[in-house]
N, C-alpha and C positions, 0 to 999 in steps of 0.2 A: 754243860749248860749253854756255853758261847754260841756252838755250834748246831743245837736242836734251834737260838733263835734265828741264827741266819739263816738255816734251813730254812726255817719256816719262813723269813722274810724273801728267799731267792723264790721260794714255791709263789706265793703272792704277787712278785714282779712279774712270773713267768703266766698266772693267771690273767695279771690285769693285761698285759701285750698282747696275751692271744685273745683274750678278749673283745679289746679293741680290732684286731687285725681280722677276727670274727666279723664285725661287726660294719668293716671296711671290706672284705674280701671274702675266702673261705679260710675256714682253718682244719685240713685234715690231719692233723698229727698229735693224737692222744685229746680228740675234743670235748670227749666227754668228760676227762675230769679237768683239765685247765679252762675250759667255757662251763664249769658249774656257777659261779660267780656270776656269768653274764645269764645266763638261765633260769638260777633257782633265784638268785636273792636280787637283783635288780627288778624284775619285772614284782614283786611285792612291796620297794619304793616308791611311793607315788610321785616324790620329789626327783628321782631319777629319771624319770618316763619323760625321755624326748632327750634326755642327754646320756645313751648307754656309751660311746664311747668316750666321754670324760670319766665317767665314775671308773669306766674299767682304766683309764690312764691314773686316775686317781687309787687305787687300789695299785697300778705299780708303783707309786712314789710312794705309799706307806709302807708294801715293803719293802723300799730302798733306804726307808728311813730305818726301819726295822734292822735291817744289814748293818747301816752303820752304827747302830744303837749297841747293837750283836757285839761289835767289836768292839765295843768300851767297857764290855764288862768283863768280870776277871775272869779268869781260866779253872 
């Protein structure tokens, strides 16, 4: 269980950075699925529209919190 949530906490850091870096630059390495976040579910935020590279920064620090959370739980 530890391990399926940090996964999913490191997939989520790795979404929100490309995202951002998307969004600052290009991103060609595997964009289609780590820029799904900045694609499909930001632009349906209305509150989001005008700050996508916060949300996708903010999307890594939840799953970095996620990561740490990961590690406190038992094995």
């Amino acid at each position: 269980m530890r391990k399926t949530v940090e996964t999913i906490g490191f997939i989520l850091v790795l979404m929100g950075v490309s995202g951002a870096v998307d969004r600052l630059w290009t991103q060609p390495i595997m964009s289609l699925f780590l820029n799904a976040f900045d694609r499909w579910v930001i632009p349906h935020l209305p509150f989001a529209t005008g700050y996508e590279v916060y949300a996708n920064l903010m999307l890594a620090v939840v799953g970095g919190v996620i990561i740490l959370l990961g590690g406190r739980l038992k094995a």
